[in-house]
PDB file of N, CA, C, O and CB in Angstrom:
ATOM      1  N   UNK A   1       0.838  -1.172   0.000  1.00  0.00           N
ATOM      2  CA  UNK A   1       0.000   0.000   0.000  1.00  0.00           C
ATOM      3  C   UNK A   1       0.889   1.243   0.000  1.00  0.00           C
ATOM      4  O   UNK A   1       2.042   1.318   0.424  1.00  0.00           O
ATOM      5  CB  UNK A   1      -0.957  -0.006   1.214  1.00  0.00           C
ATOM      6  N   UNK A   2       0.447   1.816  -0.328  1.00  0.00           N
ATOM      7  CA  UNK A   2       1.362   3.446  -0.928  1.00  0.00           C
ATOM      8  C   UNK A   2       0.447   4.256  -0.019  1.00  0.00           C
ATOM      9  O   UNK A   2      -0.771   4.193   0.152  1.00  0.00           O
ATOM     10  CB  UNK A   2       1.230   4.099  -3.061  1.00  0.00           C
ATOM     11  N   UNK A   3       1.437   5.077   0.542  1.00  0.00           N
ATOM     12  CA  UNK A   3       0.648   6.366   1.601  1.00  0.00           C
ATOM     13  C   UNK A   3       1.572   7.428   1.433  1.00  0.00           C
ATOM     14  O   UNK A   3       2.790   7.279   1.522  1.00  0.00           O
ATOM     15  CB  UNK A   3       0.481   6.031   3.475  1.00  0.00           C
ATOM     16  N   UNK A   4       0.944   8.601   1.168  1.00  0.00           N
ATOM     17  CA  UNK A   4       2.339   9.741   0.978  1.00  0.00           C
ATOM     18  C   UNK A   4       2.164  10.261   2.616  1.00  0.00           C
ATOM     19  O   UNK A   4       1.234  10.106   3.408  1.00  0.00           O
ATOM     20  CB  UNK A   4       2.080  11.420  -0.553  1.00  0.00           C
ATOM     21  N   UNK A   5       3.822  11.115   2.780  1.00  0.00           N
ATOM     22  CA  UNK A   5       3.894  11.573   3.719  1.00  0.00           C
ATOM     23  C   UNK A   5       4.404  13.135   3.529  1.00  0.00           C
ATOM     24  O   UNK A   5       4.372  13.562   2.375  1.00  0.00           O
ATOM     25  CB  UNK A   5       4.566  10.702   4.425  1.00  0.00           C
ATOM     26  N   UNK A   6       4.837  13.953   4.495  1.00  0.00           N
ATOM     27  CA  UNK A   6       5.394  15.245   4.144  1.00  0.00           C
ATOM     28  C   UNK A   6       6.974  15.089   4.564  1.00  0.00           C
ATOM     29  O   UNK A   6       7.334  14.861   5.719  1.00  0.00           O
ATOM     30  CB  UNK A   6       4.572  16.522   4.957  1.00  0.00           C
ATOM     31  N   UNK A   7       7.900  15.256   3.400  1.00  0.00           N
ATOM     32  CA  UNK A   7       9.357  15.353   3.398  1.00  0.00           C
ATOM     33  C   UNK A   7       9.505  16.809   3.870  1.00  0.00           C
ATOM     34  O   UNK A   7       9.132  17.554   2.965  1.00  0.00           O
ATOM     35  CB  UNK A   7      10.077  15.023   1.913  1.00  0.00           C
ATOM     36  N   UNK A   8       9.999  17.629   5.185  1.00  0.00           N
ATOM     37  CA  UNK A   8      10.012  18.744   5.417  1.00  0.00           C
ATOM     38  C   UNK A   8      11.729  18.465   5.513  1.00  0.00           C
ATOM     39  O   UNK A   8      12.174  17.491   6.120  1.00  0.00           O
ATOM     40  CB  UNK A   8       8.991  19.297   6.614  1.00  0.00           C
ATOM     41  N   UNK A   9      12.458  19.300   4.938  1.00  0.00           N
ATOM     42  CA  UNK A   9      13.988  19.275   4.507  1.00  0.00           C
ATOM     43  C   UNK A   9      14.233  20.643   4.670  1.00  0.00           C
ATOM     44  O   UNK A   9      13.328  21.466   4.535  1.00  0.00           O
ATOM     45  CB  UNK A   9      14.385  18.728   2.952  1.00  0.00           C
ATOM     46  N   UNK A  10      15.526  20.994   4.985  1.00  0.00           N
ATOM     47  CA  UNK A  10      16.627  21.865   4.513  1.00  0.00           C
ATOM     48  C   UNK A  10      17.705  21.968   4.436  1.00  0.00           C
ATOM     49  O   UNK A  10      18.300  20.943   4.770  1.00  0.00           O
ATOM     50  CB  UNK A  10      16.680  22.550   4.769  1.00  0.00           C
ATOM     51  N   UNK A  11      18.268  22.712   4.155  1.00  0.00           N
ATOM     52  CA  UNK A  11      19.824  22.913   3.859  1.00  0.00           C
ATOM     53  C   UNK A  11      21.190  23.490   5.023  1.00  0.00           C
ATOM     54  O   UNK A  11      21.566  24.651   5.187  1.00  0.00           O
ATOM     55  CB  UNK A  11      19.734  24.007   2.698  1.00  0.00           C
ATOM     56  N   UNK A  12      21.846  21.903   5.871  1.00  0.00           N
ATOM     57  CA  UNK A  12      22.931  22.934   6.799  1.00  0.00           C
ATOM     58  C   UNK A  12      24.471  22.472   6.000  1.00  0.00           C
ATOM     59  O   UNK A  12      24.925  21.450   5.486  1.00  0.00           O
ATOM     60  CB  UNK A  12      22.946  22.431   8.976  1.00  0.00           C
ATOM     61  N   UNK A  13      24.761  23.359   6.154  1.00  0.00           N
ATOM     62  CA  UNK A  13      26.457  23.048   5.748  1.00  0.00           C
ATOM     63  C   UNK A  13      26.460  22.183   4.393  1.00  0.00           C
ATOM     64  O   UNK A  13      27.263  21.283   4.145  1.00  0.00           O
ATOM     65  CB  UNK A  13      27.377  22.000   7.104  1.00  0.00           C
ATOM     66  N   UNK A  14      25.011  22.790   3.241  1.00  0.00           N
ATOM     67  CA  UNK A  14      25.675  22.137   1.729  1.00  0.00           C
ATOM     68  C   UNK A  14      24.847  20.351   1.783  1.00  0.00           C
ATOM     69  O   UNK A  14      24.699  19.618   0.805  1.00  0.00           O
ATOM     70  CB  UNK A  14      28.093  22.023   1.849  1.00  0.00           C
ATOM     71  N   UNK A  15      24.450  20.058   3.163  1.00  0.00           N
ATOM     72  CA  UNK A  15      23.737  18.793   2.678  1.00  0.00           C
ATOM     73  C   UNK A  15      22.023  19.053   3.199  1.00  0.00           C
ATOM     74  O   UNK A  15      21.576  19.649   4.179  1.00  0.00           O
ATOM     75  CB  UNK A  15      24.570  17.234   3.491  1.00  0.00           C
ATOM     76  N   UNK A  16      21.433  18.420   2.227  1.00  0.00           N
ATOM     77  CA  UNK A  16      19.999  17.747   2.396  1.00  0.00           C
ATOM     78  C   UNK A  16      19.587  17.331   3.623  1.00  0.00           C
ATOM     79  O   UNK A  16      19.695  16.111   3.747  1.00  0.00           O
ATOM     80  CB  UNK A  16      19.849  16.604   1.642  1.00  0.00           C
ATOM     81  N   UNK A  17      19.019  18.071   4.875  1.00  0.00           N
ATOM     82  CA  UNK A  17      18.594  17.324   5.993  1.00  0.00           C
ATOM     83  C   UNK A  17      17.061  16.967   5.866  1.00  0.00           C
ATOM     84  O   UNK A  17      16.625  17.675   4.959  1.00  0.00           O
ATOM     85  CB  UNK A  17      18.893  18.122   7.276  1.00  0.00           C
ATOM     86  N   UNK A  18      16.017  16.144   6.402  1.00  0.00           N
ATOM     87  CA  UNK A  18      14.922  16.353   6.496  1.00  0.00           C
ATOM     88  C   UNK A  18      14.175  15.278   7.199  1.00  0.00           C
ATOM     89  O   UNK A  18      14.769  14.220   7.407  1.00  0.00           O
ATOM     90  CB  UNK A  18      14.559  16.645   5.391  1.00  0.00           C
ATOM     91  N   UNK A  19      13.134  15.398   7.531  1.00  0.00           N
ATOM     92  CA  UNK A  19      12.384  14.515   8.518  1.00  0.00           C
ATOM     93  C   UNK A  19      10.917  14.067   8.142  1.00  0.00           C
ATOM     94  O   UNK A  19      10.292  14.862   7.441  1.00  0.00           O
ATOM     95  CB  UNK A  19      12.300  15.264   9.842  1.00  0.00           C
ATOM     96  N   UNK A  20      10.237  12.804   8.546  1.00  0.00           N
ATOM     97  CA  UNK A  20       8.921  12.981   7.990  1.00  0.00           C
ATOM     98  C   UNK A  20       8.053  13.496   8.377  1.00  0.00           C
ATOM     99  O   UNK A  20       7.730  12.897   9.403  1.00  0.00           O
ATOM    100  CB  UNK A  20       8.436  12.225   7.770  1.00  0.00           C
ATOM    101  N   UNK A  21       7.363  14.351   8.190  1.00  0.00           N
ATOM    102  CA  UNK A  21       6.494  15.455   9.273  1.00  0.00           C
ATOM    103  C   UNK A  21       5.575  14.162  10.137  1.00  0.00           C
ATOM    104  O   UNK A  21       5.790  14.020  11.341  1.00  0.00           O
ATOM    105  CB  UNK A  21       5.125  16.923   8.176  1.00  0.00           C
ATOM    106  N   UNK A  22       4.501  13.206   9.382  1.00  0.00           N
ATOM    107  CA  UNK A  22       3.738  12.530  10.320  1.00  0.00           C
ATOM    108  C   UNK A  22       4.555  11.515  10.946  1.00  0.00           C
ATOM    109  O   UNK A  22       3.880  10.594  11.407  1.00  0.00           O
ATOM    110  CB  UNK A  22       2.555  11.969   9.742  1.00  0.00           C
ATOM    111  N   UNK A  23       5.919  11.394  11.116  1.00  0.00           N
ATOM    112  CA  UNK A  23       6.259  10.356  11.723  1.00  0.00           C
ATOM    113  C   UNK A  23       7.555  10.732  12.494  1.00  0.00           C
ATOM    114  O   UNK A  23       8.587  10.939  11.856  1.00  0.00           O
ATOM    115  CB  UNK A  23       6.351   9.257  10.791  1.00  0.00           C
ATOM    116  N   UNK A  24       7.536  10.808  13.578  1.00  0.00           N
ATOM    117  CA  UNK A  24       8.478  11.014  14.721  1.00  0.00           C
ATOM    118  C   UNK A  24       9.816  10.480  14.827  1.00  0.00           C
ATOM    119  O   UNK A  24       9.716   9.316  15.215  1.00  0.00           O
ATOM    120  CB  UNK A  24       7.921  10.586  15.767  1.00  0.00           C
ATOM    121  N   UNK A  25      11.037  10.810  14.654  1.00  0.00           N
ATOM    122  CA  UNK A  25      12.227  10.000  14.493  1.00  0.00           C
ATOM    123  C   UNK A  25      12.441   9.706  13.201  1.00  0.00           C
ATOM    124  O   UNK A  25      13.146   8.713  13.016  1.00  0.00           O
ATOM    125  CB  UNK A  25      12.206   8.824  15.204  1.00  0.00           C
ATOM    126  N   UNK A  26      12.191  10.062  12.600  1.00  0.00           N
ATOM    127  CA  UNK A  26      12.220   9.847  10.968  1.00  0.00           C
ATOM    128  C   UNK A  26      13.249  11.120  10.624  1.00  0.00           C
ATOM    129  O   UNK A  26      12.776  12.253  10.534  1.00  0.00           O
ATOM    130  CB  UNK A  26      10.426  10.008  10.076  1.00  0.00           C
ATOM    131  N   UNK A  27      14.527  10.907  10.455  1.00  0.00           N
ATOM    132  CA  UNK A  27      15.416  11.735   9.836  1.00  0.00           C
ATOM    133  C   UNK A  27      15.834  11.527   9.115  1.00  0.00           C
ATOM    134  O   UNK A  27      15.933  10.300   9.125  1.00  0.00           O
ATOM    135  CB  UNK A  27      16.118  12.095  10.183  1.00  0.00           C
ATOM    136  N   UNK A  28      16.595  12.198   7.645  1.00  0.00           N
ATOM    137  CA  UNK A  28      18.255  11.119   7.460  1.00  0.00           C
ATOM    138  C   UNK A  28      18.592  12.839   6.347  1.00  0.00           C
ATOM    139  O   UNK A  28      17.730  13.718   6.378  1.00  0.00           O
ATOM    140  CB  UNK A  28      18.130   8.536   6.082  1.00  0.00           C
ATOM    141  N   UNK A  29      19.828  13.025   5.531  1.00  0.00           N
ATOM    142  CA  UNK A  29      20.535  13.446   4.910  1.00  0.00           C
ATOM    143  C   UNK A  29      21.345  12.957   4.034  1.00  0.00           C
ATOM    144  O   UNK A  29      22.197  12.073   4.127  1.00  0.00           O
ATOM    145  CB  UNK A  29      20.891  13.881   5.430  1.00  0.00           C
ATOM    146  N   UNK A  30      20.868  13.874   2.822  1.00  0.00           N
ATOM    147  CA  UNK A  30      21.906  13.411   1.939  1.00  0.00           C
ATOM    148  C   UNK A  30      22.544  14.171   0.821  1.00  0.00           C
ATOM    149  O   UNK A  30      21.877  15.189   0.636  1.00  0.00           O
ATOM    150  CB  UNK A  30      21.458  12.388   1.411  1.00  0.00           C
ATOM    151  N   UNK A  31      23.383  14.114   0.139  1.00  0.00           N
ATOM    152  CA  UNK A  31      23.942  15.665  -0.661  1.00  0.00           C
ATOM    153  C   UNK A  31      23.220  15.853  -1.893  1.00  0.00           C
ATOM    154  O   UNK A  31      23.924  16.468  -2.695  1.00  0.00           O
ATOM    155  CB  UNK A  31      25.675  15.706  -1.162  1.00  0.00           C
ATOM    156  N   UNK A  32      21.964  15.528  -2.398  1.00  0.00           N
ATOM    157  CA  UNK A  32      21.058  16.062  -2.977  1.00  0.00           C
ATOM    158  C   UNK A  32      20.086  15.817  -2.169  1.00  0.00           C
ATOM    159  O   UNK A  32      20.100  15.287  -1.059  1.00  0.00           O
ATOM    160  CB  UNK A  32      20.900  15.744  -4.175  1.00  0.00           C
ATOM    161  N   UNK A  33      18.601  16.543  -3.251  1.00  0.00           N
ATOM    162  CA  UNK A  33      17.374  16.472  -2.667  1.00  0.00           C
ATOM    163  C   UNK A  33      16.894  14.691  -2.614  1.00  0.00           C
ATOM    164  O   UNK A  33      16.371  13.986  -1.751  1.00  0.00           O
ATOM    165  CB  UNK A  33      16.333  17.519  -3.615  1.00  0.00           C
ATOM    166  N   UNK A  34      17.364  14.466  -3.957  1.00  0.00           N
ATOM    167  CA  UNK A  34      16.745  12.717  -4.747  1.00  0.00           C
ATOM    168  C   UNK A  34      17.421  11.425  -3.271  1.00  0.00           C
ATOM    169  O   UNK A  34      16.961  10.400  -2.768  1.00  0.00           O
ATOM    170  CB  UNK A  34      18.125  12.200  -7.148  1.00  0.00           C
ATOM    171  N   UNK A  35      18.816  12.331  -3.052  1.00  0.00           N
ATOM    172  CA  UNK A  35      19.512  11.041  -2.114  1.00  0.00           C
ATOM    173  C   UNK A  35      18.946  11.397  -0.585  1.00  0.00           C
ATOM    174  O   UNK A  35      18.851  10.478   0.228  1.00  0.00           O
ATOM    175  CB  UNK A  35      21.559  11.044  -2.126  1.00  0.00           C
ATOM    176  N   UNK A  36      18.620  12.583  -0.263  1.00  0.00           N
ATOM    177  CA  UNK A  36      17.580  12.794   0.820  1.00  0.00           C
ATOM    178  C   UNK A  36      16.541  12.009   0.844  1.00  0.00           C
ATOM    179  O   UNK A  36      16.257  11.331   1.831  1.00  0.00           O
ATOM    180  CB  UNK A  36      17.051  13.980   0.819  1.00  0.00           C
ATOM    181  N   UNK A  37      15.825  12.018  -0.310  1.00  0.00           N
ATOM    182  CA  UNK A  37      14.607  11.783  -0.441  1.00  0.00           C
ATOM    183  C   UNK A  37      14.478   9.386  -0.287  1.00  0.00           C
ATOM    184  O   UNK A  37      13.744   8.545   0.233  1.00  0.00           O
ATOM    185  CB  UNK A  37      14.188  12.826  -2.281  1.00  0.00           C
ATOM    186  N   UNK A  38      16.004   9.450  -1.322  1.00  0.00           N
ATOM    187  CA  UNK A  38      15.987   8.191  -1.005  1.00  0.00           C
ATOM    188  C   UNK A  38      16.993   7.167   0.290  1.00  0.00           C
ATOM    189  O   UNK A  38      17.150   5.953   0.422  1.00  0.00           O
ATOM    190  CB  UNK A  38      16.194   7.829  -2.273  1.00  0.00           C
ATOM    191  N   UNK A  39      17.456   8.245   0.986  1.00  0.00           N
ATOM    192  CA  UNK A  39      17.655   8.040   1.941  1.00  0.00           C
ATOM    193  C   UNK A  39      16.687   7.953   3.677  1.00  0.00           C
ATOM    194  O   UNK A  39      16.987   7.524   4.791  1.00  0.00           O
ATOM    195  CB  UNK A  39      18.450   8.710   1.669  1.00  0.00           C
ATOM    196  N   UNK A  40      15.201   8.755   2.955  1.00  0.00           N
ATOM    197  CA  UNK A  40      14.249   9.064   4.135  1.00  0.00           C
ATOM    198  C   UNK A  40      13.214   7.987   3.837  1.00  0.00           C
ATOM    199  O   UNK A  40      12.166   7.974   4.482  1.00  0.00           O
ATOM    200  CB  UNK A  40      13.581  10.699   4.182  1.00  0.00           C
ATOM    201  N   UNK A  41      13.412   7.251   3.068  1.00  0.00           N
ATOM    202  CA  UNK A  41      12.740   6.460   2.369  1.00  0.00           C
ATOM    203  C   UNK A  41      13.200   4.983   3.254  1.00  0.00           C
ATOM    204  O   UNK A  41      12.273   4.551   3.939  1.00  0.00           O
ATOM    205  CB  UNK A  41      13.120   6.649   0.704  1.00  0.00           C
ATOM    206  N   UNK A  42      14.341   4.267   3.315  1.00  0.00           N
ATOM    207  CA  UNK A  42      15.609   3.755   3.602  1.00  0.00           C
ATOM    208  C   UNK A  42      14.849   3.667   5.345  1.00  0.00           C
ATOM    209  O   UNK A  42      14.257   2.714   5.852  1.00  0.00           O
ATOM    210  CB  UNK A  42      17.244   4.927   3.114  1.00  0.00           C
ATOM    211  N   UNK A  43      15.172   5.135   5.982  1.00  0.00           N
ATOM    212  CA  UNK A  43      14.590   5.178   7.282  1.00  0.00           C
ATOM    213  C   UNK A  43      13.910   4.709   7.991  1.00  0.00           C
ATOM    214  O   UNK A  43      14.060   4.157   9.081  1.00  0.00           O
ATOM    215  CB  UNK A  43      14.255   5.730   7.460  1.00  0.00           C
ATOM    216  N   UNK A  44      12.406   5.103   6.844  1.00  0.00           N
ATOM    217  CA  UNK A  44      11.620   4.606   7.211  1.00  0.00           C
ATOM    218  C   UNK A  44      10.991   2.956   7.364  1.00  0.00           C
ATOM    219  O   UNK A  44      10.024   2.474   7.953  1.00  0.00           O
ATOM    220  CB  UNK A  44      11.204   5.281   6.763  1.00  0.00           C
ATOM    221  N   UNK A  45      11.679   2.607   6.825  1.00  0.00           N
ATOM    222  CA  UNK A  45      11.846   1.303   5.846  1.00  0.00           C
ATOM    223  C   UNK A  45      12.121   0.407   7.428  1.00  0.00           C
ATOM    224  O   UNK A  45      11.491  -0.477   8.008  1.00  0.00           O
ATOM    225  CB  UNK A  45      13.503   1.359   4.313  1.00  0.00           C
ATOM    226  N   UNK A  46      13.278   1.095   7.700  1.00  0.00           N
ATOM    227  CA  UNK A  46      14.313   0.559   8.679  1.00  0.00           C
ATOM    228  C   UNK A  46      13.857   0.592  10.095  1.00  0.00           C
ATOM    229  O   UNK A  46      14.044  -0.313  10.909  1.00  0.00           O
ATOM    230  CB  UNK A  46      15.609   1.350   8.593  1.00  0.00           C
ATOM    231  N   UNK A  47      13.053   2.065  10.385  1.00  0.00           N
ATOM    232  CA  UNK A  47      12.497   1.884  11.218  1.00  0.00           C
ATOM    233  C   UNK A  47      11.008   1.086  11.153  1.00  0.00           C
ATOM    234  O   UNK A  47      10.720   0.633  12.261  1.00  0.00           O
ATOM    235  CB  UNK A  47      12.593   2.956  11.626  1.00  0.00           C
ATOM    236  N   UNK A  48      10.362   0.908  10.490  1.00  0.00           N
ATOM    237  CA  UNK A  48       8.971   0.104  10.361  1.00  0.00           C
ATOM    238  C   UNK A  48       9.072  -1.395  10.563  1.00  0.00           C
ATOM    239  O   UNK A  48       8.105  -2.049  10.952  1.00  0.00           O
ATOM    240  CB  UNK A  48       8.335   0.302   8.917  1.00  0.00           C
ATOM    241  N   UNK A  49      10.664  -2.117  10.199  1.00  0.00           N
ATOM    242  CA  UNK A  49      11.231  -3.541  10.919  1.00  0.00           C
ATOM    243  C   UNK A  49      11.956  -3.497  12.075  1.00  0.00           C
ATOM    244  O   UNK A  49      12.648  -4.498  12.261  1.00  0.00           O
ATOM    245  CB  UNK A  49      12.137  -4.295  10.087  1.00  0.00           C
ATOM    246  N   UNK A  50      12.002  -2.759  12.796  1.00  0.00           N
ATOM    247  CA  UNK A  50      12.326  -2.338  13.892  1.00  0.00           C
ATOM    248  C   UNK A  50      11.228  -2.421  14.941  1.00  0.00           C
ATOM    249  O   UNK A  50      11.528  -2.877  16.045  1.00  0.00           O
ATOM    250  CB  UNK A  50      12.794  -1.155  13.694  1.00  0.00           C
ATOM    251  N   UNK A  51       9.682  -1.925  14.639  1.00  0.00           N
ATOM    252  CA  UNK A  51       8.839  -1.893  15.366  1.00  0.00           C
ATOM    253  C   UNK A  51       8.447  -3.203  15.075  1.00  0.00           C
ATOM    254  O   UNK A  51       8.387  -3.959  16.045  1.00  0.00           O
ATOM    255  CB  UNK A  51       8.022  -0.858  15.286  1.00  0.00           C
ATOM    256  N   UNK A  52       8.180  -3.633  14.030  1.00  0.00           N
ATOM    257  CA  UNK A  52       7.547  -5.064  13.846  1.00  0.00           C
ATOM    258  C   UNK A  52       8.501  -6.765  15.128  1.00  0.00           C
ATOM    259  O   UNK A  52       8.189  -7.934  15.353  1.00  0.00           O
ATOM    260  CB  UNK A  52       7.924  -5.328  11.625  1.00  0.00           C
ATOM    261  N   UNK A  53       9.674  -5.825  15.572  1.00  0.00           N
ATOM    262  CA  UNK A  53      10.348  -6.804  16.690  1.00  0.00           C
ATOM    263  C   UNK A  53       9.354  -6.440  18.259  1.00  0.00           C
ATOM    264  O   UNK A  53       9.367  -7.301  19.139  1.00  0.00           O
ATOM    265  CB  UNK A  53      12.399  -6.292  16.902  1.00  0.00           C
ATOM    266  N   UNK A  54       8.750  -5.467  18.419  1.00  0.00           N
ATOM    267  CA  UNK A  54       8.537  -5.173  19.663  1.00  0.00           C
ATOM    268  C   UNK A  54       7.440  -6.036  19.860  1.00  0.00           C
ATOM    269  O   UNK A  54       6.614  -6.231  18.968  1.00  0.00           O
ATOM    270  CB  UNK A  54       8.348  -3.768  19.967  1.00  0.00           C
ATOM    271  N   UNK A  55       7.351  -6.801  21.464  1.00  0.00           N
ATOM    272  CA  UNK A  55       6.239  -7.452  21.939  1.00  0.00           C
ATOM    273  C   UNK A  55       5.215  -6.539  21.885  1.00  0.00           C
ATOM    274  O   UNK A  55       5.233  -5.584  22.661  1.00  0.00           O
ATOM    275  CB  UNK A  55       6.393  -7.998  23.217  1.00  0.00           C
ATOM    276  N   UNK A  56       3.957  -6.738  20.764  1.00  0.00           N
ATOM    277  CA  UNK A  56       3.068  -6.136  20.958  1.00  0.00           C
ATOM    278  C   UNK A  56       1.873  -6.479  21.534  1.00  0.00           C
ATOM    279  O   UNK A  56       0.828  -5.831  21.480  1.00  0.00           O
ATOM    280  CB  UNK A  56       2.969  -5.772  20.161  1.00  0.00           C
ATOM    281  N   UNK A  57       2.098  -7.680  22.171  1.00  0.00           N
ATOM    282  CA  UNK A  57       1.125  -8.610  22.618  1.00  0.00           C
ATOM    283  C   UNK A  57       0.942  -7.648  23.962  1.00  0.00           C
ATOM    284  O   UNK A  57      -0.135  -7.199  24.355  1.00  0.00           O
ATOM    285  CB  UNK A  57       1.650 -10.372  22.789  1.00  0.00           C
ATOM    286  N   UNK A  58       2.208  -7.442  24.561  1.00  0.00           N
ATOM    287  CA  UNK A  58       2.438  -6.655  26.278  1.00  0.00           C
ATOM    288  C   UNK A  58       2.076  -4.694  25.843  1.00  0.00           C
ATOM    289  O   UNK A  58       2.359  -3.904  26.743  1.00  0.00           O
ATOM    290  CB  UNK A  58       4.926  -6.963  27.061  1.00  0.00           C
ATOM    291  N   UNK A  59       1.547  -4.163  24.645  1.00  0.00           N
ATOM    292  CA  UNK A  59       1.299  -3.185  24.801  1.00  0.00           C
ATOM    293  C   UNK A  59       0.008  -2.773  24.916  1.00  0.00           C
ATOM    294  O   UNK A  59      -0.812  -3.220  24.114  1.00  0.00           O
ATOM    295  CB  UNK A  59       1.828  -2.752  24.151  1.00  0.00           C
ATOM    296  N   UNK A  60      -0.296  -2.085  25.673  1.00  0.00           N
ATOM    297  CA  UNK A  60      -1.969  -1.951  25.787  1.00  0.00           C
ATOM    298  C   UNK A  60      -2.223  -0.210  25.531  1.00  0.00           C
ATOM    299  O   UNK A  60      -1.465   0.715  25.820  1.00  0.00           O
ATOM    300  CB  UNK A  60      -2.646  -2.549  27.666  1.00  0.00           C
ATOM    301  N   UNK A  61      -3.388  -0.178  24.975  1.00  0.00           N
ATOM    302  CA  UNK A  61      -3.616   1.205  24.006  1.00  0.00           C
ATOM    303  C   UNK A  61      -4.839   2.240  24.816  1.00  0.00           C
ATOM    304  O   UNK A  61      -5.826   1.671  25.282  1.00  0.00           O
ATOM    305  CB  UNK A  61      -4.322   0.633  22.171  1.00  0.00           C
ATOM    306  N   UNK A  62      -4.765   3.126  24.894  1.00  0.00           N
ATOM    307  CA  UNK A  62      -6.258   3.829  25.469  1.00  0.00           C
ATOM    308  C   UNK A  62      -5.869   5.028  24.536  1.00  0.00           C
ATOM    309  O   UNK A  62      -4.725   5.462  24.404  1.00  0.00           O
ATOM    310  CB  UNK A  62      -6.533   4.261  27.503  1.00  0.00           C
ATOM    311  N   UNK A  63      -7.187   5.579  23.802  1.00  0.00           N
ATOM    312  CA  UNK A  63      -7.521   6.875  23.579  1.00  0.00           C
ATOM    313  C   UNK A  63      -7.718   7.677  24.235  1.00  0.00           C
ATOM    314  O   UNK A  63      -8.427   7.693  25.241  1.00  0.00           O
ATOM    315  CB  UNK A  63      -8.204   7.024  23.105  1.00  0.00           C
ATOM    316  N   UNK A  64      -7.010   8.624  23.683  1.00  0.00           N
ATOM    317  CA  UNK A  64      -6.793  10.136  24.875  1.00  0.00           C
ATOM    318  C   UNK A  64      -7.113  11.214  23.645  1.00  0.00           C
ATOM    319  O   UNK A  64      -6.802  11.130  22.457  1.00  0.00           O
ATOM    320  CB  UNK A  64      -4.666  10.478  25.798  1.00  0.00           C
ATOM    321  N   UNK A  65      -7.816  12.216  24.324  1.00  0.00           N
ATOM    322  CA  UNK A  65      -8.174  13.801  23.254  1.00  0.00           C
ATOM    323  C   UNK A  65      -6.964  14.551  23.448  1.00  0.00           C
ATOM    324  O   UNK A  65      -6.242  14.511  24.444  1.00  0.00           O
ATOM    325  CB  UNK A  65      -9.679  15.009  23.817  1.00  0.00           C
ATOM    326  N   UNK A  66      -6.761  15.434  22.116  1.00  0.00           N
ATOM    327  CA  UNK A  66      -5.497  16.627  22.321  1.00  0.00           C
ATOM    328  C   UNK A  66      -6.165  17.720  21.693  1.00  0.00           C
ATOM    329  O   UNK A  66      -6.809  17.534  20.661  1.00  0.00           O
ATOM    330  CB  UNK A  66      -3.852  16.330  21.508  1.00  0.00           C
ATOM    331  N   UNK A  67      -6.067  18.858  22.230  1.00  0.00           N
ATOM    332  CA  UNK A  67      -6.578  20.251  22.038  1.00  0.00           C
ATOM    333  C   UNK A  67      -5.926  20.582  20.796  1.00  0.00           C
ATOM    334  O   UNK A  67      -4.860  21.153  21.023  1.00  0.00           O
ATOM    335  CB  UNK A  67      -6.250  21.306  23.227  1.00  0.00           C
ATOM    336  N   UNK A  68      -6.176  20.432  19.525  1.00  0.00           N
ATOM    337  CA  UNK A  68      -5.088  21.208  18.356  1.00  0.00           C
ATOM    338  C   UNK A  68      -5.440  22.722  18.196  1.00  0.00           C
ATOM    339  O   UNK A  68      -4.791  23.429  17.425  1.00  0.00           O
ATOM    340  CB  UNK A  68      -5.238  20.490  16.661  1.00  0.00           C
TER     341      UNK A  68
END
């Protein structure tokens, strides 16, 4: 399944930084926009088999409201 996200990036010291706006910990850099882009890609990738290790059997969930 394909879901877009928001690549929010800029420029320190000449390289590509950027993060995924809906997803927390999602960073990476790279010396274009394309190797940013396929480097945040990579990330995410990396982090999404990362969560798939955690006991999710022991996590328990409650809905909570947030004032936006």
């Amino acid at each position: 399944m394909l879901r877009n996200f928001t690549l929010e990036y800029w420029v320190d010291e000449g390289w590509y930084v950027g993060r995924i706006k809906e997803v927390p910990g999602v960073f990476s850099q790279g010396e274009t926009l394309d190797e940013l882009e396929s480097n945040i890609k990579e990330a995410y990738k990396l982090m999404m088999l990362e969560e798939e290790k955690l006991p999710y059997a022991e996590i328990q969930r409650k809905e909570v409201g947030l004032e936006v």
